[in-house]
Every structure is written in structure tokens, then in C-alpha cells.
C-alpha positions, 0 to 999 in steps of 0.5 A, spaced: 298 727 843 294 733 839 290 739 843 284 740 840 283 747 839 277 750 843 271 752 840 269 760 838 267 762 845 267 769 840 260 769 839 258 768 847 263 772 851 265 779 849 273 781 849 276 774 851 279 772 844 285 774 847 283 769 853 281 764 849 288 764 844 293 764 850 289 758 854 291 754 846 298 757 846 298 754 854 295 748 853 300 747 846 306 749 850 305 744 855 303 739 850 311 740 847 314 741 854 320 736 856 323 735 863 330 739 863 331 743 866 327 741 872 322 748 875 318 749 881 313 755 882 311 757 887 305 762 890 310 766 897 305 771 898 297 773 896 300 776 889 307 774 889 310 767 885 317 765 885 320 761 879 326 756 881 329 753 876 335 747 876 340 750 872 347 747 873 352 749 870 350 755 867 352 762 868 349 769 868 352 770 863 349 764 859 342 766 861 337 770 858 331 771 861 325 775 856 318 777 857 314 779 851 306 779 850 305 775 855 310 770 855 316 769 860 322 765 856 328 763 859 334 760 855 340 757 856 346 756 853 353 754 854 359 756 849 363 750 847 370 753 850 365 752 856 365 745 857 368 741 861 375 738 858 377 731 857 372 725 857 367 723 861 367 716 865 359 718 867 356 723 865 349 725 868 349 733 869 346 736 863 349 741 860 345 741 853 341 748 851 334 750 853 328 754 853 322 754 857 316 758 856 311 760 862 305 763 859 303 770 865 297 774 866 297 780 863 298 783 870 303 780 873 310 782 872 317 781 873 320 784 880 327 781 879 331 775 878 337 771 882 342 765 881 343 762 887 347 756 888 345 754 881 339 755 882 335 760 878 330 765 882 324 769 877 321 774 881 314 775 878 307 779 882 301 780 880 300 788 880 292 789 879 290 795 877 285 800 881 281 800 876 280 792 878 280 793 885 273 791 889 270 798 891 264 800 894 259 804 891 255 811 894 248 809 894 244 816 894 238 816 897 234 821 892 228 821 896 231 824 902 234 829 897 227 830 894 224 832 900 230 837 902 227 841 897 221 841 897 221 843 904 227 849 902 221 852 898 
């Protein structure tokens, strides 16, 4: 299955070329995606998610975590001395290399990662800026002020 690129919203929406490039890289990504090591996301608070990933097996030691221009990489990679020596009768826990890309809002940040169990933790908020937040706007009222000062002559 291909994605078909979006259209060139350029010429309607000022300033969202950006927008319309990461929503592509996204919709690629996902197209590509398999299913190991298996995650959940999960939304703890109004601003704060939680990446859980299954990686067992894995050390921090094996774990790389990377955020580069709006992009959160995860990677795993045992060493061969690592591996469990002998043969496997039945082998059904993976240890096989992985990467997993989640694609992030230019507000959201990395607040700290765990392993747990097996499990790893990301913990990513959305921080949003001042100059984003709902403020409210003083209306003057210029009639008021304008008979203030007809009436101070």
C-alpha cells in the first residue's frame, strides 16, 4: 500500500508547510510500521502522555532514546555476546534489533524515561507557550475617555 501525498495546501493556509510535511512523514511512517516491540500511548493528564513500550530482554544499556526535529526514536539493540547461550527448543521472546519513530508536536517534550520491569517508560508533556495561551483583551472604552476630556477643559 502507497500514501498518497497531500495536496499543496501552500496556496490556501499561510505558514503550514511544516504542518503538511509531518502529517506525510506520519502517514509514511505508519504505513511502514510493524508490530514489535509492541507500545501503548497513553494520555495521564490534560498535557502529559506516557509511551510504554514492551522490550524484554533489553537493558538501559541497549536502549537509545533520540528527539531530533520533531521526532522521538527509540532503538534497540542486543550485543551477540548478550544472547542467551545454547539451543532453543521454542523460542517465542524476541530479541531481534528495533526502531520505532512517534512523530511529536513542536510543543511537546521529553520529561524523562524509566525501565520498569521490562517495560519502558517515555514521559512526554505538552508545554504550551504563553504566547498560545487564551488571554483576555482590555476593551477601552474611547467615549468615556473622550468626554473626560472635553469635561477637564
Amino acid at each position: 500500500m502507497t500514501f498518497t501525498p497531500l495536496p499543496n495546501f501552500t496556496t490556501y493556509a499561510v505558514g503550514f508547510e511544516d504542518t503538511v510535511k509531518r502529517l506525510q512523514d506520519l502517514a509514511n511512517t505508519t504505513l511502514k510500521s510493524v508490530g514489535y516491540p509492541p507500545y501503548n500511548i497513553v494520555k495521564t493528564d490534560e498535557n502529559k502522555y506516557l509511551i510504554e513500550m514492551a522490550v524484554a530482554g533489553f537493558g538501559k544499556q541497549n536502549i537509545e532514546i533520540e528527539i531530533h526535529e520533531g521526532k522521538l526514536t527509540v532503538k534497540g539493540k542486543l550485543d551477540s555476546d548478550e544472547k542467551m547461550p545454547g539451543a532453543f527448543l521454542y523460542k517465542g521472546i524476541s530479541d531481534r534489533a528495533f526502531m520505532r519513530t512517534f512523530t511529536l508536536a513542536d510543543t511537546v517534550e521529553i520529561q524523562g524515561a524509566e525501565l520498569v520491569n521490562g517495560m519502558l517508560k517515555v514521559f512526554l508533556e505538552n508545554v504550551i507557550p504563553e504566547s498560545n495561551k487564551p488571554k483576555k483583551v482590555e476593551i477601552n472604552d474611547v467615549s468615556a475617555e473622550a468626554s473626560t476630556k472635553k469635561a477637564s477643559k
